[in-house]
C-alpha angles and dihedrals in degrees: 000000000000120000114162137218098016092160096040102076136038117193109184111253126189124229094254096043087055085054097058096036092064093038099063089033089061086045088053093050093049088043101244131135120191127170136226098291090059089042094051092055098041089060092032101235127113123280094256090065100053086051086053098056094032075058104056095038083058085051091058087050091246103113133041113230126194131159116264095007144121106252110247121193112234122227090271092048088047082051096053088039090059100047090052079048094052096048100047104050093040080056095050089047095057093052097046095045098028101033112029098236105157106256094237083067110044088082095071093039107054079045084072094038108039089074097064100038114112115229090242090060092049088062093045095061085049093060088039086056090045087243108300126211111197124029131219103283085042108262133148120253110200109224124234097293097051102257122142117218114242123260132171095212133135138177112286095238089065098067110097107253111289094022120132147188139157125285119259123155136011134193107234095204081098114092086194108036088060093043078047090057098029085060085059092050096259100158101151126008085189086073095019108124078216133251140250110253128174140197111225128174133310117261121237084239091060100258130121131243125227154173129219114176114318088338135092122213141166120233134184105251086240094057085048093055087062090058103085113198142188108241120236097346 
């Protein structure tokens, strides 16, 4: 992915539109599309809001908004998407690395300081990092230009049952699944050698069966389609 001149320019962006700009940003890097009805549920509000904000978002030319159709962003919206991107996991990096806060709360917190961070200190902390590529969930951070580093990994609940590959990225939105990792000593994926990390069978509850390491856990198939692994390696 190249999308240039992230750090150039600043447009102002308000919290919720943020909300909505990533989002669809994280569908569109998992391949998935969903409509207002699924948005709506995933932030909680009615459909017509989401239609509001979808709407707006097609005014700034950020979002493309058709009838009936699933919101797509459009490359200056995916620009915008990936600052915000940029900003917030180089952010999270530098609290976790340079100032020790455990890796299952920098979340939260960036999300009160990212607002009133300027551009020039952002890039600071990069050079300060000596410009990291991952974070320490495992995320990408695009670099200045935009560019995502390259990665080969795929949700957890896509490997074939007993395959296997090493830990690489997690999406922190799971309570459990970081309390899961923080128990076996996971801290920061971004510096993590990697671990061992197997898929084993489906429960008869519906849940799947794992193992991370030298445990076994059982997850909801939800919570394991936030664990990214390398395949085979």
């Amino acid at each position: 992915m190249d999308v240039r001149g992230v750090a150039s320019h600043r447009p102002k962006v308000s919290p919720s539109a943020e909300e909505y700009l990533l989002t669809l940003f994280r569908l569109e890097s998992t391949g998935e599309q969903v409509g207002s009805s699924q948005l709506a549920k995933m932030f909680g509000v009615k459909a017509p809001s989401v239609t509001g904000m979808i709407r707006r978002l097609h005014q700034r030319g950020w979002v493309r908004y058709r009838r009936y159709r699933p919101p797509e962003l459009t490359p200056e919206g995916r620009n915008v998407a990936v600052r915000l991107i940029r900003r917030h996991r180089l952010l999270e990096t530098f609290l976790a690395r340079e100032l020790d806060v455990p890796w299952d709360e920098v979340h939260e917190e960036v999300q009160i300081l990212e607002h009133a961070v300027s551009d020039r200190l952002i890039e600071r902390i990069d050079q300060k990092l000596d410009h990291p590529e991952f974070d320490p969930h495992g995320d990408p951070i695009p670099d200045e230009e935009g560019r995502m580093p390259d990665h080969n990994l795929v949700p957890l609940p896509r490997l074939e049952e007993g395959q296997g590959g090493m830990l690489k990225r997690v999406d922190n939105r799971s309570r459990h699944l970081m309390s899961v990792l923080k128990d076996m000593g996971v801290r920061d994926i971004g510096q993590f050698p990697g671990m061992r990390i197997q898929r084993k069978a489906d429960r008869n509850n519906g849940k799947l069966a794992i193992q991370i390491g030298d445990r076994e856990v059982d997850l909801d198939r939800e919570v394991a389609r936030l664990i990214w692994v390398e395949p085979g390696s």
